[in-house]
N, CA and C atoms as an extended XYZ file, in Angstrom:
489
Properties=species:S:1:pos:R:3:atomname:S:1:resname:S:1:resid:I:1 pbc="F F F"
N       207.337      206.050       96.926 N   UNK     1
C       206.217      205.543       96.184 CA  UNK     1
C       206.735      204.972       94.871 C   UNK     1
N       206.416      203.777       94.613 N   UNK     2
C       206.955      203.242       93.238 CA  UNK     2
C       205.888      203.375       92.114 C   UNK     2
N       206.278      203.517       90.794 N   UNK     3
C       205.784      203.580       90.026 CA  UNK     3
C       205.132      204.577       89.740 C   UNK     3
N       206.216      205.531       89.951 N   UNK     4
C       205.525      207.244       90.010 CA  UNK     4
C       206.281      207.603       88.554 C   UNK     4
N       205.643      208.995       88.218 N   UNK     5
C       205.679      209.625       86.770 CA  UNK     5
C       207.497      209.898       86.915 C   UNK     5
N       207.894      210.214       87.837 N   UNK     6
C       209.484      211.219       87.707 CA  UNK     6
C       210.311      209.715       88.358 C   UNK     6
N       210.431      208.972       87.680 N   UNK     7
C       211.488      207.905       88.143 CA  UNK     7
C       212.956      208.164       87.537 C   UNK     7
N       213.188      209.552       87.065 N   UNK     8
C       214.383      210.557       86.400 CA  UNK     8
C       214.085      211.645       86.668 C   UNK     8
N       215.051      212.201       86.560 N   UNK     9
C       214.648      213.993       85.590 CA  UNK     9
C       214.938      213.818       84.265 C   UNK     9
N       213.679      215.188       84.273 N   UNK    10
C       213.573      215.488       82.947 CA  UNK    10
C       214.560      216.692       82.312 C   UNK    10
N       215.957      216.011       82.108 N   UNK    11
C       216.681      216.856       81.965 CA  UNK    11
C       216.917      217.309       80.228 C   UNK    11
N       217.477      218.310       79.733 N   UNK    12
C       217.580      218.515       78.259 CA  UNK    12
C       218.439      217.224       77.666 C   UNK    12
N       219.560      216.780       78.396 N   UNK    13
C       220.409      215.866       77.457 CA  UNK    13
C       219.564      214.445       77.700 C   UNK    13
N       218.644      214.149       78.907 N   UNK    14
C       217.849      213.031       78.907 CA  UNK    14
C       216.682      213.301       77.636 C   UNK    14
N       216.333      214.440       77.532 N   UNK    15
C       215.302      214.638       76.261 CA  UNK    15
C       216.073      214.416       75.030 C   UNK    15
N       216.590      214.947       74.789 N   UNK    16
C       217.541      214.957       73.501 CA  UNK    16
C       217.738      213.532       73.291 C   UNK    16
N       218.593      212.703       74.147 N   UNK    17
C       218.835      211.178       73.321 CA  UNK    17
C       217.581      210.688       73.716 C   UNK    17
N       216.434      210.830       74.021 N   UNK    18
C       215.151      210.121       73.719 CA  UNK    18
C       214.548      210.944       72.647 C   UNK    18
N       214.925      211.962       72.199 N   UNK    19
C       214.240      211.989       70.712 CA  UNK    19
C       215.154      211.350       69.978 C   UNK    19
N       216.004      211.384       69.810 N   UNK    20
C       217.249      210.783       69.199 CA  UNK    20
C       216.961      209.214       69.097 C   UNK    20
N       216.589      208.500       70.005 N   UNK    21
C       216.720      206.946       70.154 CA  UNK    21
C       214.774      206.781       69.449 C   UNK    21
N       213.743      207.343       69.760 N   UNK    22
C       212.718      206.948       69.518 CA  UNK    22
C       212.073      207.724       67.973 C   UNK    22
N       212.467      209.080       68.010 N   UNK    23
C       211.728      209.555       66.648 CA  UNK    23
C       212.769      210.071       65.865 C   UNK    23
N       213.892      208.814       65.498 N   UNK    24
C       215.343      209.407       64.573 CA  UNK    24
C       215.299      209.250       63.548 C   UNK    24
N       213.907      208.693       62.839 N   UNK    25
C       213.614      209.252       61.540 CA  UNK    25
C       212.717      210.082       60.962 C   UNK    25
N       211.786      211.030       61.838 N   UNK    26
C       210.798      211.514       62.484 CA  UNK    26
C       211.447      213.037       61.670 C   UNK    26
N       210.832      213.793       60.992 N   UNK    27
C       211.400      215.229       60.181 CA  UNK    27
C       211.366      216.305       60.939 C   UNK    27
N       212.226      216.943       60.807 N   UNK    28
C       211.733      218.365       60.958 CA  UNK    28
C       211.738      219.594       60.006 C   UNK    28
N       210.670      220.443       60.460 N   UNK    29
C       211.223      221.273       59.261 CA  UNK    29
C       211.020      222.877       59.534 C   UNK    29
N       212.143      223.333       58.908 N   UNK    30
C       211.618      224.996       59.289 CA  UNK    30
C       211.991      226.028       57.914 C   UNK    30
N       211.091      226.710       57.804 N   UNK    31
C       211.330      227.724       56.866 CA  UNK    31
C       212.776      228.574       57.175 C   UNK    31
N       213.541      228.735       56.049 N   UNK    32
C       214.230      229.662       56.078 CA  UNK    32
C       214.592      230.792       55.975 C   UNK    32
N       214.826      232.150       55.909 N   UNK    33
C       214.585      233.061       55.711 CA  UNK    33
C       214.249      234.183       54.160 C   UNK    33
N       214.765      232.887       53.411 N   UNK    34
C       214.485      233.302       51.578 CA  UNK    34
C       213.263      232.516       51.193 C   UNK    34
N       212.469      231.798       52.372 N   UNK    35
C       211.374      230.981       51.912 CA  UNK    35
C       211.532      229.455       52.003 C   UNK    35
N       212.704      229.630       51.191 N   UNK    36
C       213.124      227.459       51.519 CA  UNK    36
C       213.106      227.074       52.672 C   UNK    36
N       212.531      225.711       52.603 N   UNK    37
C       212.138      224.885       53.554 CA  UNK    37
C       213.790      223.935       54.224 C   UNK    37
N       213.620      224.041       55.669 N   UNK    38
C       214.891      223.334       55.969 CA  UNK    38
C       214.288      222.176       56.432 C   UNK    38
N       214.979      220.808       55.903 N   UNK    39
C       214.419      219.455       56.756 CA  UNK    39
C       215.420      218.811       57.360 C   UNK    39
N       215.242      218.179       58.143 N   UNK    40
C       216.370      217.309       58.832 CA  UNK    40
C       215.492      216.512       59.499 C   UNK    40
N       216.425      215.433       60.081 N   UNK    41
C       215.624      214.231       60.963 CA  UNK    41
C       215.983      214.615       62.051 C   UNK    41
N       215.145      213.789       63.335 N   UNK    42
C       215.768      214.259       64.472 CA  UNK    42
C       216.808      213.174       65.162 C   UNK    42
N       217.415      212.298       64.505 N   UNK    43
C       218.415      211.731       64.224 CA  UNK    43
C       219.740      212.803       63.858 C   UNK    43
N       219.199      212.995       63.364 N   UNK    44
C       220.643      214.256       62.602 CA  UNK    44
C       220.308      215.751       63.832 C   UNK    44
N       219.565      215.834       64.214 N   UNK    45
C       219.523      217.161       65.427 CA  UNK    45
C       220.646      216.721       66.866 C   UNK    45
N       220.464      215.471       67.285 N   UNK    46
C       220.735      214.869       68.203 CA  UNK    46
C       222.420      214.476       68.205 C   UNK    46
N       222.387      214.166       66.892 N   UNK    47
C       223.954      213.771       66.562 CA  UNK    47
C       224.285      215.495       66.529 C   UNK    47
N       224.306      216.417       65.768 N   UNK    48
C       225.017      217.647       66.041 CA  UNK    48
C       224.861      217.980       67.698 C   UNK    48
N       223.562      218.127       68.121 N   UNK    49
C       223.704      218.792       69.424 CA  UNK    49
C       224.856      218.101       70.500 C   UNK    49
N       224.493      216.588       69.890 N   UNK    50
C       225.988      215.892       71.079 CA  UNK    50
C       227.386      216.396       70.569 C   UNK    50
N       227.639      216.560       69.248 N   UNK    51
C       228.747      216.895       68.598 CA  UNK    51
C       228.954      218.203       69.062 C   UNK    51
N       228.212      219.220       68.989 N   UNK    52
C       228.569      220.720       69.651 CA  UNK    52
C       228.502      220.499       71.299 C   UNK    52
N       228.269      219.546       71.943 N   UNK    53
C       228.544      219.110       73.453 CA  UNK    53
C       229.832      219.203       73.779 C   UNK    53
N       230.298      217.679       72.917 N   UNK    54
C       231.478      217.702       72.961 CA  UNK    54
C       232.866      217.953       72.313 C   UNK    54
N       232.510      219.338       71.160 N   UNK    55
C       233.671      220.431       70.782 CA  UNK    55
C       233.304      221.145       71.738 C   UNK    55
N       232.139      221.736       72.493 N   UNK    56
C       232.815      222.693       73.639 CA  UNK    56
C       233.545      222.300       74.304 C   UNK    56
N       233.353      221.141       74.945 N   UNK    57
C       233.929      220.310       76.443 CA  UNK    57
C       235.511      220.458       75.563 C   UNK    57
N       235.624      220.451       74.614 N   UNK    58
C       237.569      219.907       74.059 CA  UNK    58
C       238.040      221.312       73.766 C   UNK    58
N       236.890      222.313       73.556 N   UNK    59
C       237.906      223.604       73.740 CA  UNK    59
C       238.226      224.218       75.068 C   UNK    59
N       237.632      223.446       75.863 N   UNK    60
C       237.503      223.983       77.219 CA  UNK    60
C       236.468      224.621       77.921 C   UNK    60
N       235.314      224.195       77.893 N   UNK    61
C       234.166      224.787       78.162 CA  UNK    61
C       233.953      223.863       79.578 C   UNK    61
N       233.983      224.398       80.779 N   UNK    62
C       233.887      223.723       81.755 CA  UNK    62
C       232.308      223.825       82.739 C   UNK    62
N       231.733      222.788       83.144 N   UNK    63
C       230.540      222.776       83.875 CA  UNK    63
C       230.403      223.922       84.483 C   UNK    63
N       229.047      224.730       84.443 N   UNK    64
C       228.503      225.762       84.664 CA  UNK    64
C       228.983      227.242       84.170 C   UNK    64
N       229.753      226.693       83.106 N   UNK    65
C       230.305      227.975       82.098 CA  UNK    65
C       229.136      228.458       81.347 C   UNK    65
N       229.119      230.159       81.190 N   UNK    66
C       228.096      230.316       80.329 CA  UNK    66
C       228.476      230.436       79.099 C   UNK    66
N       227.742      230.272       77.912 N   UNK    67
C       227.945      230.348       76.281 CA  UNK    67
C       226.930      231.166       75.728 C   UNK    67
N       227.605      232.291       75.697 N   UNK    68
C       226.424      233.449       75.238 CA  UNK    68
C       226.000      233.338       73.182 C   UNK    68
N       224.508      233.539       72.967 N   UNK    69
C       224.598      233.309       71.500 CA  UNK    69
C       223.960      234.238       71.234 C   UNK    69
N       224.317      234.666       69.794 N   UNK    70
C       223.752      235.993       69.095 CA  UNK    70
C       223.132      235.089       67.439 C   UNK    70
N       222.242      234.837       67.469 N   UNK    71
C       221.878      234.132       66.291 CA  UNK    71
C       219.947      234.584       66.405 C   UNK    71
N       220.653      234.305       64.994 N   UNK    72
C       218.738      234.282       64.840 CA  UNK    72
C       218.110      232.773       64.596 C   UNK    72
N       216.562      232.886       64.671 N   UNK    73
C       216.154      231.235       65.065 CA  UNK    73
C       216.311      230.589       63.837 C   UNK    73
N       216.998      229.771       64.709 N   UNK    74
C       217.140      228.362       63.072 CA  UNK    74
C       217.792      226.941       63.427 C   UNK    74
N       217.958      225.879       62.737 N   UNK    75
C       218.447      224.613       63.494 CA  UNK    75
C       219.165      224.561       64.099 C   UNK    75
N       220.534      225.723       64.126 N   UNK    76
C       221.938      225.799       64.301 CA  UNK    76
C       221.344      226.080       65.805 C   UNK    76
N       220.487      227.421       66.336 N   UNK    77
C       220.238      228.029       67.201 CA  UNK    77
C       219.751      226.696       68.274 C   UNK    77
N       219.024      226.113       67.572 N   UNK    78
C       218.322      224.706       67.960 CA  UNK    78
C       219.389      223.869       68.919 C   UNK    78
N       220.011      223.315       68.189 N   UNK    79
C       221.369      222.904       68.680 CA  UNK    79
C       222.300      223.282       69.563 C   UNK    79
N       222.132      224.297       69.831 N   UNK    80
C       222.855      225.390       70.937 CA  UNK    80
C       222.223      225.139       72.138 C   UNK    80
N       220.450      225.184       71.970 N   UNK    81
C       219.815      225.283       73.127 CA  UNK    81
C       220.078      223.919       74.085 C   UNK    81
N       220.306      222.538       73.280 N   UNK    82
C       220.813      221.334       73.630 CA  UNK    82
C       222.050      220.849       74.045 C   UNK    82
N       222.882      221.505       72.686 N   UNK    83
C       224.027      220.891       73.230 CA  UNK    83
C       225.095      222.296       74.198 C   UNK    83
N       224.645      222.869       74.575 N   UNK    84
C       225.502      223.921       75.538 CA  UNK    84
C       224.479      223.240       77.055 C   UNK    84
N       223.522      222.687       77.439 N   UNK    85
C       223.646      222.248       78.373 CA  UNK    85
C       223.715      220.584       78.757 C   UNK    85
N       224.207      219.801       77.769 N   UNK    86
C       224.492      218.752       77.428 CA  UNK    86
C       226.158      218.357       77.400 C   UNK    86
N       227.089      219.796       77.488 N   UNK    87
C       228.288      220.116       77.755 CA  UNK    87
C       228.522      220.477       78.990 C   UNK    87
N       227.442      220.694       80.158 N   UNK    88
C       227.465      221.404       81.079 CA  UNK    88
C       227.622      222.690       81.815 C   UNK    88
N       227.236      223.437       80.363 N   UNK    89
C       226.796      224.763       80.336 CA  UNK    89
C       225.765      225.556       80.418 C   UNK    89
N       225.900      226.698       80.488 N   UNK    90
C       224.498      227.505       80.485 CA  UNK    90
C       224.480      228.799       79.172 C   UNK    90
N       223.376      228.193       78.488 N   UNK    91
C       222.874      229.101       77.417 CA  UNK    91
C       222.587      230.519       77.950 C   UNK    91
N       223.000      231.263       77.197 N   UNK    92
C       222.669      233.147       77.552 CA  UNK    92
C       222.433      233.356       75.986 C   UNK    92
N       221.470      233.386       76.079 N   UNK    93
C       220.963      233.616       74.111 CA  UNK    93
C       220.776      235.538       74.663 C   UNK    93
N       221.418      236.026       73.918 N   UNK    94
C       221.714      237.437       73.868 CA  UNK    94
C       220.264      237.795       72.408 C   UNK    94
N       219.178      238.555       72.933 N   UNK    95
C       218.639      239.268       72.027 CA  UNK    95
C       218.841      240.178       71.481 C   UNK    95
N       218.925      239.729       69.895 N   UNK    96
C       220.186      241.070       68.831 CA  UNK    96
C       219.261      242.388       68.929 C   UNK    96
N       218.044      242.565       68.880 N   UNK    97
C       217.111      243.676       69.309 CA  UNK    97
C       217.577      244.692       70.429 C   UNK    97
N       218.229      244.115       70.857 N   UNK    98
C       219.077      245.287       71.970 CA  UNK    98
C       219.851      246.194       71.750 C   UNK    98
N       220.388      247.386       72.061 N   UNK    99
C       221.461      247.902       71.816 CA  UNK    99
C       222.595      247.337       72.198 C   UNK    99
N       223.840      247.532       71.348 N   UNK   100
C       225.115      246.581       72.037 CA  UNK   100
C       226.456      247.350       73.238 C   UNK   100
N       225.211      248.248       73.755 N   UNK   101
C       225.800      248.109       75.267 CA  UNK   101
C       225.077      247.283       76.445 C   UNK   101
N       223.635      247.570       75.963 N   UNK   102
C       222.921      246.468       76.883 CA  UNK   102
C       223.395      244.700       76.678 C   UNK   102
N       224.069      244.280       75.149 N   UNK   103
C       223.679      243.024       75.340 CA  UNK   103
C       225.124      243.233       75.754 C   UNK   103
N       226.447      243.457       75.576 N   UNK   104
C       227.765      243.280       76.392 CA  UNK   104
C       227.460      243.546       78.005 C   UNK   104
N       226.773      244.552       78.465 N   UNK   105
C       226.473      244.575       79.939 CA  UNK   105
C       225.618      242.869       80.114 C   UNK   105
N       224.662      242.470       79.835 N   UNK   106
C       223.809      241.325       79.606 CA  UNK   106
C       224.946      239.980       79.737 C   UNK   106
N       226.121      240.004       78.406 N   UNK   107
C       226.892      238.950       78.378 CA  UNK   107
C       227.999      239.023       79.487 C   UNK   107
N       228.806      240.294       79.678 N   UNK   108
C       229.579      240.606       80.766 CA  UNK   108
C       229.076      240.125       82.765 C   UNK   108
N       227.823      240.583       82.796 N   UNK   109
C       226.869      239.903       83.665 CA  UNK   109
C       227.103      238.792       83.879 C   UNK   109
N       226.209      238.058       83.015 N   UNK   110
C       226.593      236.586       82.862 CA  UNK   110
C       228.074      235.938       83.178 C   UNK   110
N       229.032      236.582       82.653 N   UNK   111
C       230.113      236.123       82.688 CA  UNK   111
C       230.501      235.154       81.668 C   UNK   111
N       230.006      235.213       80.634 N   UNK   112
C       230.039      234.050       79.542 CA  UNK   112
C       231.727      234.423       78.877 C   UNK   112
N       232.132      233.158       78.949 N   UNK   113
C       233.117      232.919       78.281 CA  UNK   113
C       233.092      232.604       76.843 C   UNK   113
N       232.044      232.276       76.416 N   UNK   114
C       231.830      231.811       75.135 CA  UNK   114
C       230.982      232.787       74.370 C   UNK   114
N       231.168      232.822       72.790 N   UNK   115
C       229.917      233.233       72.070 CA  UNK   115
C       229.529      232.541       70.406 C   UNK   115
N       228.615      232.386       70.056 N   UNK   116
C       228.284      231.342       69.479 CA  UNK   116
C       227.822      232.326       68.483 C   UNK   116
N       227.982      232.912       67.394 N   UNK   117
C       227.598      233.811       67.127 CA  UNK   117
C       226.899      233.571       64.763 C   UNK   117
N       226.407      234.344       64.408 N   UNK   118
C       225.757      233.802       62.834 CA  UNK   118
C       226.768      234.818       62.261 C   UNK   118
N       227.017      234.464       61.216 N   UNK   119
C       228.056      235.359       60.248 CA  UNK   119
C       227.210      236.890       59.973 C   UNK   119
N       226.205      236.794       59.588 N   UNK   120
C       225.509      237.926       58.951 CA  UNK   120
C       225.440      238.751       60.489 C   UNK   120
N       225.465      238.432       61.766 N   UNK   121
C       225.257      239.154       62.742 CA  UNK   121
C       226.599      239.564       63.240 C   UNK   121
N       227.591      239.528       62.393 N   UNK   122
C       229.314      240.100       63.023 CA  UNK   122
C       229.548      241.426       63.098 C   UNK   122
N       228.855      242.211       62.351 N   UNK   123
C       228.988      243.477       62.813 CA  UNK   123
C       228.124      243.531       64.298 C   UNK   123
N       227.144      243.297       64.162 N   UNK   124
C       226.326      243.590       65.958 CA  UNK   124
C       227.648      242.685       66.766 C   UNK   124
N       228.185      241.762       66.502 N   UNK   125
C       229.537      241.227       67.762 CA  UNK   125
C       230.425      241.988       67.821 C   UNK   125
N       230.771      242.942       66.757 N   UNK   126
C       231.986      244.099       66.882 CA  UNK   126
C       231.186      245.181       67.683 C   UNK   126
N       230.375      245.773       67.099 N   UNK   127
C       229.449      246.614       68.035 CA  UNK   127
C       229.419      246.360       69.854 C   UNK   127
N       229.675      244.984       70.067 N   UNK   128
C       229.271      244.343       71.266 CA  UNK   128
C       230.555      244.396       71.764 C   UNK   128
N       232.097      243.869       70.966 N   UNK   129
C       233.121      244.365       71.711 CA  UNK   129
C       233.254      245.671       71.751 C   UNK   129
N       233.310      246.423       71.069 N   UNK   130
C       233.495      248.176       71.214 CA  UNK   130
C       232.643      248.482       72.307 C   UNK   130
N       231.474      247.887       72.937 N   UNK   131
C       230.881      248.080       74.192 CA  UNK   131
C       231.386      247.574       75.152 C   UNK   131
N       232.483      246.987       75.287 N   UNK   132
C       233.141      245.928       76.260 CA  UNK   132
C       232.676      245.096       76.905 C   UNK   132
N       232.538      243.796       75.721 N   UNK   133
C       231.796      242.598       75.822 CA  UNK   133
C       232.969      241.620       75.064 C   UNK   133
N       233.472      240.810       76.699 N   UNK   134
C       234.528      240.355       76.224 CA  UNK   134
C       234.725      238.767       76.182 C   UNK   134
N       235.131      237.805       75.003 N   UNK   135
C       234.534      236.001       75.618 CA  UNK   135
C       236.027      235.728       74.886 C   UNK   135
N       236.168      234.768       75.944 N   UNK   136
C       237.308      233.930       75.308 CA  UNK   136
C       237.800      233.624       73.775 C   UNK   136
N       236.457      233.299       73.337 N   UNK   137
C       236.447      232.278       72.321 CA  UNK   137
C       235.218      232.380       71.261 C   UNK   137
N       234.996      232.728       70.239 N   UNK   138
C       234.306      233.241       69.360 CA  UNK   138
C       233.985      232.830       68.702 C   UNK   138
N       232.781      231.349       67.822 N   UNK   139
C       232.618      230.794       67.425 CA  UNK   139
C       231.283      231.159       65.931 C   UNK   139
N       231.796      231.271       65.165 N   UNK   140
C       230.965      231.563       63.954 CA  UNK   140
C       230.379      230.501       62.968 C   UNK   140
N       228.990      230.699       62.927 N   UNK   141
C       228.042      229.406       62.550 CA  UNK   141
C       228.383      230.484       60.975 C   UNK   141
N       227.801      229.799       60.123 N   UNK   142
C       228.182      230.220       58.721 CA  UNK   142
C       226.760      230.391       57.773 C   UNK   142
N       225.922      231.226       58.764 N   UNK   143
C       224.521      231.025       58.445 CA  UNK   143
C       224.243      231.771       56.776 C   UNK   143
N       225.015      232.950       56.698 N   UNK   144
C       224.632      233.161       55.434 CA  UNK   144
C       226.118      233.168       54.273 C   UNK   144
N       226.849      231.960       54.844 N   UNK   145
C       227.582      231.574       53.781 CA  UNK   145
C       228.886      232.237       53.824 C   UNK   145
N       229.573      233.140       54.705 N   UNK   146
C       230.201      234.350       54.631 CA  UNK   146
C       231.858      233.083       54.978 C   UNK   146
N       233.008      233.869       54.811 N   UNK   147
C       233.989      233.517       55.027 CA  UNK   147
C       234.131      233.544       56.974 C   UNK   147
N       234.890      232.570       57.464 N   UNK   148
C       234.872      232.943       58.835 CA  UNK   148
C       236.225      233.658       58.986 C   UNK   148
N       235.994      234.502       59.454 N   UNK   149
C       237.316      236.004       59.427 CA  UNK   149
C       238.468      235.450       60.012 C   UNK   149
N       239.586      235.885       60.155 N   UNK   150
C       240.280      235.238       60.892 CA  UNK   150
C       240.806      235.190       62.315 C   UNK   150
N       241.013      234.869       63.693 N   UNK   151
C       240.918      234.464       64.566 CA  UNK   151
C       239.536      234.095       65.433 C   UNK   151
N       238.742      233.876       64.444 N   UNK   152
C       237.689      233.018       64.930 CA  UNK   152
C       237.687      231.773       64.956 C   UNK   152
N       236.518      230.740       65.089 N   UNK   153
C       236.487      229.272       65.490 CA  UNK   153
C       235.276      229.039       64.412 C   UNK   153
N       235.472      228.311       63.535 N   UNK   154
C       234.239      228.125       62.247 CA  UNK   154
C       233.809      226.691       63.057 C   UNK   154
N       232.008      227.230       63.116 N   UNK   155
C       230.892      226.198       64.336 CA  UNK   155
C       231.317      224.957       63.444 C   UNK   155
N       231.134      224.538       62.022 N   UNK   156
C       231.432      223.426       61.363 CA  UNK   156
C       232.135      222.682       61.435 C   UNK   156
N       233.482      223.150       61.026 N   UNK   157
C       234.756      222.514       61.362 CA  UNK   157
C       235.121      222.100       63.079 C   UNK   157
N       234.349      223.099       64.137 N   UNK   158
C       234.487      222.715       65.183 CA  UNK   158
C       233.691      221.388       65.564 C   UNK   158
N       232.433      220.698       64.733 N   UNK   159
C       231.909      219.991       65.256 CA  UNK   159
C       232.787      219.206       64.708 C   UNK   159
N       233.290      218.749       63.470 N   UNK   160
C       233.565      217.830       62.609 CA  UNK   160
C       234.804      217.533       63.195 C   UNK   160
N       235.505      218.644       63.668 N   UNK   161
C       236.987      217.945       63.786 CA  UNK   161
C       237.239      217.158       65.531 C   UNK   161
N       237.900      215.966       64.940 N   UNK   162
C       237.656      215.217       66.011 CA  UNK   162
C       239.051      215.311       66.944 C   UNK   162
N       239.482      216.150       66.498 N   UNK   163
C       240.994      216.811       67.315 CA  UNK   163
C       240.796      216.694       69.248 C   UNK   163
């Protein structure tokens, strides 16, 4: 039948560059957790989520890999939900409300090689290895400003660097 509604799928990375291409000066905004307001365009959502696409794909994040995240909601989290299946992955957003034997049983399950994780939540990721919850590769968003410890992967520098 021609000229039907699904002449695609409606997939996340087909959504993403159509917000990207049609409402890329279009705001967003979300409160932050001290009250301030976060804005961005969705121009600038679209460009990170492809950018965290493709630093997973170059650290080695291979189609139908999972990328487990421990974050609380915010743009960064946003970006995860896009660009980890825009890399050809699968999101496992780990709820920090858990105890951290359930969420290492949860991520271990999964099999996630990855974890995407907020600075202020690094003790609950130590908690989570001492439960034997184990990922390749450990990636720290820098949500409340903290130093990224060392043998981790700082989310920033991973998008930016074009290595």
């Amino acid at each position: 039948m021609r000229g039907t509604m699904m002449d695609f799928p409606l997939t996340l990375p087909h959504l993403l560059d159509r917000a990207g291409l049609l409402f890329a000066r279009a705001e967003m905004v979300s409160r932050c957790p001290r009250g301030t307001l976060n804005r961005t365009t969705y121009a600038d959502f679209h460009r990170r989520a492809r950018r965290l696409a493709s630093a997973l794909t170059r650290i080695g994040l291979r189609p139908g890999d999972r990328v487990s995240t421990l974050m609380w909601t915010h743009p960064t989290h946003l970006h995860c939900f896009f660009g980890i299946p825009c890399a050809g992955g699968i999101i496992n957003p780990l709820n920090l409300r858990l105890h951290a034997q359930e969420l290492a049983a949860i991520a271990n399950h999964a099999g996630a090689r990855f974890l995407i994780v907020d600075d202020a939540l690094l003790p609950v990721y130590e908690s989570l290895r001492a439960a034997g919850a184990g990922f390749e590769k450990v990636i720290v968003n820098r949500y409340a400003g903290c130093d990224v410890p060392p043998g981790f992967i700082d989310y920033d520098a991973l998008l930016w660097d074009e290595g």
